[in-house]
C-alpha positions as CSV (number, residue, x, y, z in Angstrom):
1,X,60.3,111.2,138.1
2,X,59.5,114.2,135.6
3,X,60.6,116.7,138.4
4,X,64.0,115.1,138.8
5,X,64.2,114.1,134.8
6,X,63.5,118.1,134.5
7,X,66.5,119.4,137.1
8,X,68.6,116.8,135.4
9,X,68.2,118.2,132.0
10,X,68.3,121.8,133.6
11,X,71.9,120.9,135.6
12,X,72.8,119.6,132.0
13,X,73.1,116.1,133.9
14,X,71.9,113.0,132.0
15,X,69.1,111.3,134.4
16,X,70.1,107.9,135.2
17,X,67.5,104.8,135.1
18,X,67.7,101.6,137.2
19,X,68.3,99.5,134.4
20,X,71.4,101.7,132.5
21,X,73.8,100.8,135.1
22,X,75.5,97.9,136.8
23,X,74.4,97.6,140.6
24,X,76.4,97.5,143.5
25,X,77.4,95.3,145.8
26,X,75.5,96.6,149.3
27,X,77.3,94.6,152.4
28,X,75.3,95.5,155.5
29,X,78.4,95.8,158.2
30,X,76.5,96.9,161.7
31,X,73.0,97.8,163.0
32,X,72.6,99.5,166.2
33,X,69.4,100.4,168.2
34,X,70.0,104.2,169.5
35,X,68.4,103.9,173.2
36,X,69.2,107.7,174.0
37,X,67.0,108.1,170.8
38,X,63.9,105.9,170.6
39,X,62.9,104.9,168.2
40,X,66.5,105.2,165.8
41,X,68.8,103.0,164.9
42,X,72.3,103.2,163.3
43,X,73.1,101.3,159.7
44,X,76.5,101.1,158.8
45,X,76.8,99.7,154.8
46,X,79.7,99.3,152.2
47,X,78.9,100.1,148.8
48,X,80.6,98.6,146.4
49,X,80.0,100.0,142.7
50,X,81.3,98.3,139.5
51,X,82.9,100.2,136.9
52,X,80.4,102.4,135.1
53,X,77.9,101.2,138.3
54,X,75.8,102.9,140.7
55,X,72.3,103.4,141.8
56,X,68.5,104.5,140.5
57,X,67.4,107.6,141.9
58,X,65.6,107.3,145.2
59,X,65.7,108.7,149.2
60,X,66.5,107.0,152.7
61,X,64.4,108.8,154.7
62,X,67.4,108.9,157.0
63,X,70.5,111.2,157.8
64,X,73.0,109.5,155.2
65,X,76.9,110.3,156.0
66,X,79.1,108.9,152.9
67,X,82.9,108.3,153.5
68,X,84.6,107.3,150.1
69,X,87.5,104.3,150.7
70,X,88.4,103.8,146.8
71,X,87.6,105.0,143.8
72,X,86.0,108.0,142.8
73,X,81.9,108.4,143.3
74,X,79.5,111.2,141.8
75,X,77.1,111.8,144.1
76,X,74.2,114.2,143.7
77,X,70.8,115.3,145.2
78,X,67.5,117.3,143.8
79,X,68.6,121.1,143.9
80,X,72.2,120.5,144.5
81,X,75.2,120.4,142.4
82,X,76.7,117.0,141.6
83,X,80.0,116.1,142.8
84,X,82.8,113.8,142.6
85,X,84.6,112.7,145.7
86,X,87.8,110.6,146.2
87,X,89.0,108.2,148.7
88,X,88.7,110.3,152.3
89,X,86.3,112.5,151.3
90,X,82.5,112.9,152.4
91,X,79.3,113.5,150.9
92,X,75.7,114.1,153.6
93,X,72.0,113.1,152.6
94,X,69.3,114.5,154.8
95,X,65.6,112.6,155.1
96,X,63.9,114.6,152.7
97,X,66.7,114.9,149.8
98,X,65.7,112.8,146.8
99,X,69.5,111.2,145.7
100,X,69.0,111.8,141.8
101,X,72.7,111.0,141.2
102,X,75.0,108.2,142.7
103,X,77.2,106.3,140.5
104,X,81.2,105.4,140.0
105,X,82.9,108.3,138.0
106,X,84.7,105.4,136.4
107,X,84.1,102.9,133.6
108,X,87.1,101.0,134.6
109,X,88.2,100.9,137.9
110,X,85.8,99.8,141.3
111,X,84.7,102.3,143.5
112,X,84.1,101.7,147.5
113,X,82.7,103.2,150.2
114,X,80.8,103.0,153.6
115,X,77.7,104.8,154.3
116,X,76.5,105.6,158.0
117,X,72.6,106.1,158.1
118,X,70.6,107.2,161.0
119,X,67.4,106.0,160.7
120,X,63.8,104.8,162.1
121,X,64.5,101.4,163.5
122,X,62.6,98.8,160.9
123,X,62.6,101.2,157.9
124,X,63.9,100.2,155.1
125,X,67.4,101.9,154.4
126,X,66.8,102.6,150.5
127,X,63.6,103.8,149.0
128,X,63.0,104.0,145.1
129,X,61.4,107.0,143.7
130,X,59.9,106.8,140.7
């Protein structure tokens, strides 16, 4: 937590706790085992964020492929630049990133949007890191 309250502060980025926003609505929508790759499966999720919602910071341990549907999101991982995507555009989370950032860039409006994961079969698809 102090290494991603540290790069926050250095990004100019104001670190976001669990408790300071609104959660989202997480809708599993499809889970796949990956025969030609024991071992995996695919997780397909919609997120649904409230205005002014979004997550605490913490990894999947998965390859994470976001596709916004409405709304606008601001996504952001340790070492990376934050950034605000739209409806039709993408955001990619690798196994080892640590997602310090993910919230709606609204206070007003909803923000959607469905989030493939390839992962180990079993695992759980969100990880907190403290």
């Amino acid at each position: 937590m102090k290494a991603a309250l540290l790069v926050s502060l250095l990004l100019g980025v104001t670190p976001v706790l669990a408790a300071d926003l609104p959660e989202p609505k997480v809708t599993p929508l499809m889970t796949e085992p990956l025969p030609d790759f024991p071992g995996k499966e695919g997780l397909m999720i919609l997120v649904e964020y409230p205005p002014g919602g979004g997550d605490p910071i913490h990894k999947h341990d998965a390859h994470a492929f976001v596709y916004v549907l409405e709304g606008s999101i601001v996504m952001g991982v340790e070492g990376g630049k934050p950034v605000t995507l739209k409806p039709g555009e993408t955001f990619y989370e690798g196994p080892t990133d640590i997602h310090t950032i993910g919230r709606n860039a609204s206070q007003t409006e909803p923000a959607k949007f469905v989030v493939f994961l390839l992962k180990n079969e079993n695992t759980p698809a969100l990880i907190p890191v403290k």
